[in-house]
TORKOLKE-784008 format. One record per atom (N, C-alpha, C): x, y, z. Coordinates in steps of 0.02 Angstrom, whole numbers, padded with zeros to 5 digits, always signed. Atoms other than C-alpha are relative to their C-alpha. Layout:
BEGIN
XYZ
...
This chain:
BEGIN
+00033+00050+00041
+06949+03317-00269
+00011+00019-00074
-00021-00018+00063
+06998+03304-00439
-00042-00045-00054
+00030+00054+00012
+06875+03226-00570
+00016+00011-00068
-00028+00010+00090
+06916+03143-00747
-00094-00022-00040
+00050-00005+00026
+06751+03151-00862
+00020-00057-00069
-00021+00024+00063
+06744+03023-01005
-00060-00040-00042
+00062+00020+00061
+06628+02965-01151
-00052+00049-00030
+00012-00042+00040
+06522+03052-01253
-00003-00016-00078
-00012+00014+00067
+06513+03062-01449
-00081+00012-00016
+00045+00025+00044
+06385+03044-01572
-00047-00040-00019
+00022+00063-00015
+06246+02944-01565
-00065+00037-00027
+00068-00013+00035
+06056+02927-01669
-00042+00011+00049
+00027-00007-00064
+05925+02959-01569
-00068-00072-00001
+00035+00079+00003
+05837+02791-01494
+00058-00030+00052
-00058+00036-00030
+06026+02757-01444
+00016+00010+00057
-00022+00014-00073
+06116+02722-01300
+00054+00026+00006
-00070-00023-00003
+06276+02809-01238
+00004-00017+00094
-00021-00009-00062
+06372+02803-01068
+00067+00036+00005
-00052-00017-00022
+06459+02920-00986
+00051-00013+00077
-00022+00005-00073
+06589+02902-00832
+00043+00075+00013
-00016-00055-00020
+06659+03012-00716
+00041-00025+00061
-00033+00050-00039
+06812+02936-00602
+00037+00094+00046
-00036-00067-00033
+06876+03062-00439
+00041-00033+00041
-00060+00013-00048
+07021+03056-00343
+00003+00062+00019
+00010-00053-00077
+07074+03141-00186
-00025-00009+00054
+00050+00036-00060
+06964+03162-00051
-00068-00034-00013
+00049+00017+00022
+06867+03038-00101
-00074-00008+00053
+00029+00011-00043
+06772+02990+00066
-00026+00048+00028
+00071-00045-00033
+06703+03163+00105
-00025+00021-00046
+00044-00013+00062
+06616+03174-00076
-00078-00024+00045
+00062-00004+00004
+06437+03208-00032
-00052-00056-00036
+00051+00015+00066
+06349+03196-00186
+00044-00009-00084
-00027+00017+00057
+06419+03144-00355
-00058+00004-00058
+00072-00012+00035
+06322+03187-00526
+00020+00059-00070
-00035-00016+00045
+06309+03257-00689
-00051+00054-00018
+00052-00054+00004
+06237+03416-00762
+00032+00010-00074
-00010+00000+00062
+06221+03474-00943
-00029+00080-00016
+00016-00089+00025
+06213+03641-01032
-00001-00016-00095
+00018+00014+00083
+06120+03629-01208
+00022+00058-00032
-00007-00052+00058
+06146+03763-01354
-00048+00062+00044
+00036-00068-00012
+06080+03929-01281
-00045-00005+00074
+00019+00018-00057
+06023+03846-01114
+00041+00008+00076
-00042+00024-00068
+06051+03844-00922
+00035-00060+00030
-00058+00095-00016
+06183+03705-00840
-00092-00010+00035
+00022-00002-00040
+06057+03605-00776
+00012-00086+00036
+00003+00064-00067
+06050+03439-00635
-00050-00047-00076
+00036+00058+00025
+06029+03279-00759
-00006-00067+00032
+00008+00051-00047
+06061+03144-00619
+00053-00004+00068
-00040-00008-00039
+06149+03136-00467
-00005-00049+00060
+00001+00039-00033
+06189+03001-00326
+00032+00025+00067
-00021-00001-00084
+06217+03032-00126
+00029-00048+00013
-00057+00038-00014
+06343+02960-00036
-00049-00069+00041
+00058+00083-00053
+06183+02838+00070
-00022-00032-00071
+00030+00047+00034
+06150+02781-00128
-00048+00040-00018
+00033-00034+00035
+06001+02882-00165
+00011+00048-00054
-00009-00065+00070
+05974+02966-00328
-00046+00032-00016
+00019-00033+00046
+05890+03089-00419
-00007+00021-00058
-00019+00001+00083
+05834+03134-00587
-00026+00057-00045
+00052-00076+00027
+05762+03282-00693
-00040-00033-00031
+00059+00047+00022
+05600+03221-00744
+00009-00004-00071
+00014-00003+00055
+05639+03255-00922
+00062-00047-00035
-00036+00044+00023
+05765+03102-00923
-00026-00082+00068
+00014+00070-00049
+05679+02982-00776
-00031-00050-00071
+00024+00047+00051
+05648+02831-00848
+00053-00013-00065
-00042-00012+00047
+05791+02848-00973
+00057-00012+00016
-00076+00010-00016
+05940+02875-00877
+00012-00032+00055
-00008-00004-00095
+06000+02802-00723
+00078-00008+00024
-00032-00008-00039
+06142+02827-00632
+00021-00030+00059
-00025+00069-00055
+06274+02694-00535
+00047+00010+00013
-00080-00008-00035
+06442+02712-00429
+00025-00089+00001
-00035+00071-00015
+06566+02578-00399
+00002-00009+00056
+00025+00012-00071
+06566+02508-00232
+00065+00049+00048
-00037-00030-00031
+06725+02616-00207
-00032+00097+00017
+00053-00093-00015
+06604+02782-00220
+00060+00032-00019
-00037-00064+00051
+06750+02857-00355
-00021-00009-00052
-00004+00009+00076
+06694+02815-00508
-00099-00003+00006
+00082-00004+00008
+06497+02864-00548
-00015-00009-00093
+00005+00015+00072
+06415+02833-00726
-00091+00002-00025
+00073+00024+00026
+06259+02861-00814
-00037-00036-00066
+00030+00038+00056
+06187+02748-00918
-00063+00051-00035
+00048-00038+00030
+06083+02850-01040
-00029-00029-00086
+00033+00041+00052
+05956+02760-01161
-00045+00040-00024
+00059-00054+00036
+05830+02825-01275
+00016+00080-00013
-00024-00053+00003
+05918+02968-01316
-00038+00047-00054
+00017-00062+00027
+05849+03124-01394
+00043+00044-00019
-00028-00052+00019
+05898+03264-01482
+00009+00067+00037
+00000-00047-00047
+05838+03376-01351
+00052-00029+00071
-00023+00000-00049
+05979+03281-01235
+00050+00022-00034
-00078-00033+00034
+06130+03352-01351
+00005+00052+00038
-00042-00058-00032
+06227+03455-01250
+00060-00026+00036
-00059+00013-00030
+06399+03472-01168
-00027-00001+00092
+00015+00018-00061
+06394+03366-01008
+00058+00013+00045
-00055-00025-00055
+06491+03417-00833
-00028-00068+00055
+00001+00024-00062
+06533+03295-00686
-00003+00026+00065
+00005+00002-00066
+06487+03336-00525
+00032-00002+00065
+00012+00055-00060
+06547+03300-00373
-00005+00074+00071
+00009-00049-00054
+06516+03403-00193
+00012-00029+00080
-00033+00014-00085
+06588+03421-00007
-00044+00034+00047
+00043-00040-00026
+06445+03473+00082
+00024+00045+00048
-00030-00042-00068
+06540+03515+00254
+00039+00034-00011
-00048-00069+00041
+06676+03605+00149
-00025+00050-00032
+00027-00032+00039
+06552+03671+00049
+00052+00010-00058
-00016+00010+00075
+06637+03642-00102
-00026-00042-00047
+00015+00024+00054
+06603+03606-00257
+00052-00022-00066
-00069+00004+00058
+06718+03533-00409
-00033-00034-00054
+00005+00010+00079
+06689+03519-00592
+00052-00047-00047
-00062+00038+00043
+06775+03391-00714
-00021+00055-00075
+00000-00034+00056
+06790+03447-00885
-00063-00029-00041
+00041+00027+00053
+06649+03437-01023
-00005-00053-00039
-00033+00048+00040
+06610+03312-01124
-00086+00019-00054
+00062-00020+00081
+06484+03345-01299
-00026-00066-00017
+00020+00060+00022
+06368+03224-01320
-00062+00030-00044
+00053-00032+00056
+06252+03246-01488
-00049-00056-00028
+00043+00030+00010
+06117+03179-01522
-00044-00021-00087
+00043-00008+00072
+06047+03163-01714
-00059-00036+00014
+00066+00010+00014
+05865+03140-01775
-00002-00036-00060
């Protein structure tokens, strides 16, 4: 599984950004798909993430804010992220996981900053 990470940038805080995250490969035994973020001097951590039955998850300190949607082909995931904060600036990672392989695969970063 190979995943391409894209969007990001600069944005006030109030604003709206979206990122995507498109995988190829084995796409059909992807698990879970999802994005995690690592702030300035912080742990990566789980900012939203979608199962392959559709259910999602969210870290409470963006429910209500962000949510998180696949395409009906289940390669391409995306989170819409509104109301943005300063405390969400950090470099974001895509997700995705093979449960029965137990693998895991990382796309590349993407810096999203937030001003006040």
């Amino acid at each position: 599984v190979q995943l391409q990470a894209s969007g990001g940038g600069l944005v006030q805080a109030g604003g709206s950004l979206r990122l995507s995250c498109a995988a190829s490969g084995s796409i059909s035994s992807i698990s879970v798909m999802g994005w995690y973020r690592q702030g300035p001097g912080k742990q990566r951590e789980l900012v939203a993430e979608i199962l392959s039955d559709g259910s999602t998850n969210y870290a409470d300190s963006v429910k209500g804010r962000f949510t998180i949607s696949r395409d009906s082909a289940k390669s391409t995931v995306w989170p819409q992220m509104n109301s943005l904060k300063p405390e969400d600036t950090a470099v974001y990672y895509c997700k995705a996981s093979r449960y029965l392989a137990r693998k895991d695969y990382w796309g590349q970063g993407t810096l999203v900053t937030v001003s006040s």
